[in-house]
C-alpha positions as CSV (number, residue, x, y, z in Angstrom):
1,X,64.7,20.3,53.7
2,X,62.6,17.0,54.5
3,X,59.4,18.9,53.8
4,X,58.0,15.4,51.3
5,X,59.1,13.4,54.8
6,X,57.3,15.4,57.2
7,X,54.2,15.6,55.5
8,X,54.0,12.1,54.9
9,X,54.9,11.0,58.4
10,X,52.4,13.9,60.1
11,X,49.3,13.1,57.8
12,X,50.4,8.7,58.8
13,X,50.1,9.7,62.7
14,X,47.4,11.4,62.4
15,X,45.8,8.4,60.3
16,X,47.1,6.0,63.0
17,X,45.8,8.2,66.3
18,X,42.9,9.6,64.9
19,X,41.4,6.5,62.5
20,X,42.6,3.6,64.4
21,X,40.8,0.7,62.0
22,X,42.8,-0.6,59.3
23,X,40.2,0.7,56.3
24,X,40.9,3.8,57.5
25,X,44.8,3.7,57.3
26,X,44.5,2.0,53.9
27,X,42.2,5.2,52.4
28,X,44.3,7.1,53.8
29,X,47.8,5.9,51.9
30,X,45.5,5.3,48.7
31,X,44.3,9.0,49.2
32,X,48.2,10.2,49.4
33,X,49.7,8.7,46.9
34,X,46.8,9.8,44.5
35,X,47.2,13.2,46.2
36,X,51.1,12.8,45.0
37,X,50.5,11.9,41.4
38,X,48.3,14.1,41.1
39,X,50.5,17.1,42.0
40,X,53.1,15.7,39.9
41,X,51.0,15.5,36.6
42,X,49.7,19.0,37.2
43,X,53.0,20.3,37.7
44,X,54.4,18.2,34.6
45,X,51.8,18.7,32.1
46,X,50.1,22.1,33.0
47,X,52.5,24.2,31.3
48,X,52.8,26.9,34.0
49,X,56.1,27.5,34.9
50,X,54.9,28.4,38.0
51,X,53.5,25.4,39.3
52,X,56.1,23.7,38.4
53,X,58.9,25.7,40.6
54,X,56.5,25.9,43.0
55,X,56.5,21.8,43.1
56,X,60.1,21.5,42.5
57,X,60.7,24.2,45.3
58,X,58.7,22.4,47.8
59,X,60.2,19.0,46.6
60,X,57.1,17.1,46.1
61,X,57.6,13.6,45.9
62,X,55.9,12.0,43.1
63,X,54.2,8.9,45.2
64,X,54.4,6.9,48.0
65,X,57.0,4.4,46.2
66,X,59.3,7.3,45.2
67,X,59.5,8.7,48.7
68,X,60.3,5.0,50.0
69,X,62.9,4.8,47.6
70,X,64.6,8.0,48.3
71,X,64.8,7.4,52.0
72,X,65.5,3.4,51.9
73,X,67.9,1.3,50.1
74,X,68.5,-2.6,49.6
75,X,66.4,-4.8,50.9
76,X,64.2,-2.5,52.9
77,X,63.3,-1.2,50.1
78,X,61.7,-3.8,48.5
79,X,60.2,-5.1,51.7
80,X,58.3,-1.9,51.7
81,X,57.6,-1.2,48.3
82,X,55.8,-4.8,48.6
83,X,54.0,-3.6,51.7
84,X,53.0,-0.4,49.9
85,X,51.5,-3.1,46.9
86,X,49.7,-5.0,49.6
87,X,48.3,-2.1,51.2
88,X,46.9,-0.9,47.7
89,X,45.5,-3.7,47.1
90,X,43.2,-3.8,49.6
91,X,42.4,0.0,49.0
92,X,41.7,-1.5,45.5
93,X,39.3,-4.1,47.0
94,X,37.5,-1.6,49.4
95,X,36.5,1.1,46.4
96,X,35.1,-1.8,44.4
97,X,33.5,-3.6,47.3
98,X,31.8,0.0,47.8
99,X,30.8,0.6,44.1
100,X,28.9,-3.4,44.2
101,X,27.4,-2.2,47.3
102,X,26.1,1.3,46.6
103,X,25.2,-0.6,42.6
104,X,22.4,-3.0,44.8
């Protein structure tokens, strides 16, 4: 089943309806696909056979660009995968733009 596409697109709507400013969309993808690699180290270098099933059951995708990549092809790709660069980017420039602010 599409469970890895459902999540994703449930947890993006909510993002968008719920948080409508841009900063908020952006910690929110940042916050997913840390969320996704996260999941996939565990369940790659734990060493429970358990959580590992359990991830390859559910058919956690292992980030955002991953999950882009399995449901695009071509040139959308890569227009997207750009996007996705852009957008963490920014994320990038709002957690350090935070750490000089809170450092004052």
């Amino acid at each position: 089943m599409y469970w890895d596409l459902i999540i994703i697109v449930a947890i993006i709507l909510v993002a968008v309806i719920c948080l409508r400013r841009f900063s908020s969309f952006v910690y929110i993808v940042g916050i997913i696909d840390i969320f996704l690699r996260l999941v996939t180290f565990i369940a790659n270098n734990l060493g429970v056979p358990e959580i590992t099933q359990l991830v390859n059951r559910i058919g956690f995708p292992s980030s955002i660009p991953s999950l882009i990549g399995k449901y695009t092809d071509g040139i959308l790709t890569t227009v997207l995968v750009w996007i996705f660069v852009i957008i963490m980017i920014v994320f990038e420039f709002y957690v350090i733009r935070t750490f000089i602010r809170k450092k004052k």
